[in-house]
C-alpha positions as CSV (number, residue, x, y, z in Angstrom):
1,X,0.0,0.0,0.0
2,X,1.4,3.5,-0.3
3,X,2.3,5.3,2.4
4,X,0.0,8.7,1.4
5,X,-3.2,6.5,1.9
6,X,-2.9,7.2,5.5
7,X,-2.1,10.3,5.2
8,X,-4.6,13.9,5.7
9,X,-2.8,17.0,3.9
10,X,-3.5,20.4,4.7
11,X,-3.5,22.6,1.3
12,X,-3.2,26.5,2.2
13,X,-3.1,29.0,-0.8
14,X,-4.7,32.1,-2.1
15,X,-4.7,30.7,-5.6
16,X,-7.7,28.8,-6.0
17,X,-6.9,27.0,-9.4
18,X,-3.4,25.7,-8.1
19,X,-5.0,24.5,-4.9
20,X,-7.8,22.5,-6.6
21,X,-5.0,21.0,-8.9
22,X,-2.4,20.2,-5.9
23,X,-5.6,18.5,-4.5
24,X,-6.5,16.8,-7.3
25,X,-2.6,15.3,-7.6
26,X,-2.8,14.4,-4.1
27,X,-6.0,13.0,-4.0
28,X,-5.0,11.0,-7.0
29,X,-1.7,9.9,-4.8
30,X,-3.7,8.3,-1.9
31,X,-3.7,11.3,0.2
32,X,-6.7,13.0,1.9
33,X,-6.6,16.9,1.4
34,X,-8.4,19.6,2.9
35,X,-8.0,23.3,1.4
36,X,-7.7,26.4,2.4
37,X,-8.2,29.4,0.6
38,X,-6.5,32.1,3.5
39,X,-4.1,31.2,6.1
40,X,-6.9,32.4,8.6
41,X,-9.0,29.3,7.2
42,X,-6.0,26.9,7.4
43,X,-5.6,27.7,11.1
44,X,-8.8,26.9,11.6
45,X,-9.2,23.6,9.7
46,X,-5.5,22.6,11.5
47,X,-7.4,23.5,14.7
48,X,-10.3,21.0,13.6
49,X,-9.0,18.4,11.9
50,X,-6.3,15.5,12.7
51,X,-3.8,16.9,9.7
52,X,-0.5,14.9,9.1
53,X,1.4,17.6,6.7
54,X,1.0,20.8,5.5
55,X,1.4,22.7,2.0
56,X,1.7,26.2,2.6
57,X,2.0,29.1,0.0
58,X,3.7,31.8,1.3
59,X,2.7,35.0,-0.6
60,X,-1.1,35.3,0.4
61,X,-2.8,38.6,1.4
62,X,-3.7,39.1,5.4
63,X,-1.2,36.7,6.7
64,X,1.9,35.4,4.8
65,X,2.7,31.7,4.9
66,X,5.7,32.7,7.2
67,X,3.2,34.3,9.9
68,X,0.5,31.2,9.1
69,X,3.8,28.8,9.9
70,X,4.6,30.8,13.0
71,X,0.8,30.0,14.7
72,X,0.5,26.3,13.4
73,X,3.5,26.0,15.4
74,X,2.3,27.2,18.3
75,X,-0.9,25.2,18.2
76,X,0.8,22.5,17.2
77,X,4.6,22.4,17.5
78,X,5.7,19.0,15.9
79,X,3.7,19.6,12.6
80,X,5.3,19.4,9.4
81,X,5.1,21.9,7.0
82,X,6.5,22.2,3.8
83,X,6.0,26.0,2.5
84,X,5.3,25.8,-1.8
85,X,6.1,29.3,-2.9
86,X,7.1,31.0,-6.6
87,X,9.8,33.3,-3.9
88,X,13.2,32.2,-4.4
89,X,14.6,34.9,-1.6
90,X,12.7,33.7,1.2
91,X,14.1,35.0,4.5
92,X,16.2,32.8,6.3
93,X,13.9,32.9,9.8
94,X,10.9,32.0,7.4
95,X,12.9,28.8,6.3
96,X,14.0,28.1,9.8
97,X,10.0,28.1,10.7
98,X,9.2,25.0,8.4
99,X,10.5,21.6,7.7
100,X,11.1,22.5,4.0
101,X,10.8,24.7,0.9
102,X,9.7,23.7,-2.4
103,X,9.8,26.2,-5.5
104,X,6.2,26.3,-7.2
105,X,7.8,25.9,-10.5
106,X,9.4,22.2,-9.5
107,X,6.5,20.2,-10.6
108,X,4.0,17.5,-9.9
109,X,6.8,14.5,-9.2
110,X,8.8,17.3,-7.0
111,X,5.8,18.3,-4.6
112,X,5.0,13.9,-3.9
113,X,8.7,13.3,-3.2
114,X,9.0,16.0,-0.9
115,X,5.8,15.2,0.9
116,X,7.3,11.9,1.4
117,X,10.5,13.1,2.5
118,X,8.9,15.2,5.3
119,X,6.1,12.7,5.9
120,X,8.9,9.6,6.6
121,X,11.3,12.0,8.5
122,X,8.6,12.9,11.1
123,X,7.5,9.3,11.1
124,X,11.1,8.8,12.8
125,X,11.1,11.5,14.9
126,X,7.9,10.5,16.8
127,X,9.3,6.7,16.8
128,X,12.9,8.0,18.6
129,X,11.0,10.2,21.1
130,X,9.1,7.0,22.2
């Protein structure tokens, strides 16, 4: 079985066509997605929902992915996030606030690895704090 089928992804970004086609790719890769059009909604679905990873687009009007990051956080401190953003120059305390960045431009087979990546690495965090 793949490992995404167990998986619930939290989609945050502005753009509502790119967030109905990353949900559509991860749907399509065995993970369940909720979206978020504003990081205002995304705190409120993380607050809500048992979420496993998040997708995070940084520029968005009202708060920025970098001040959404900061609050998931502190509500929940050991979630991943990996921040999806057309920036290149992203400041370097905005990196330090998420488990990984990922270049919108990097494509489809990019975005699933990386999910994977951040997915397996908390997966053995939680197993070496038991």
């Amino acid at each position: 079985m793949e490992m995404s089928a167990q998986f619930t992804v939290l989609c945050v970004d502005d753009e509502a066509i790119g967030l109905q086609i990353r949900k559509a790719l991860l749907e399509h890769a065995g993970y369940h997605v909720l979206t978020a059009l504003s990081g205002e909604e995304g705190l409120v679905l993380l607050e809500g929902h048992a979420v496993d990873v998040v997708l995070l687009d940084y520029l968005m009007p009202g708060m920025n992915g970098g001040e959404v990051a900061a609050r998931m956080r502190a509500m929940r401190p050991g979630i991943p996030i990996l921040l999806h953003s057309a920036c290149v120059d992203l400041p370097a305390d905005i990196r330090d606030l998420v488990d990984d960045v990922l270049a919108k431009g990097e494509g489809p087979h990019a975005l699933l690895q990386r999910l994977r990546q951040i997915l397996e690495a908390a997966k053995l965090a939680v197993k070496r704090e038991m």
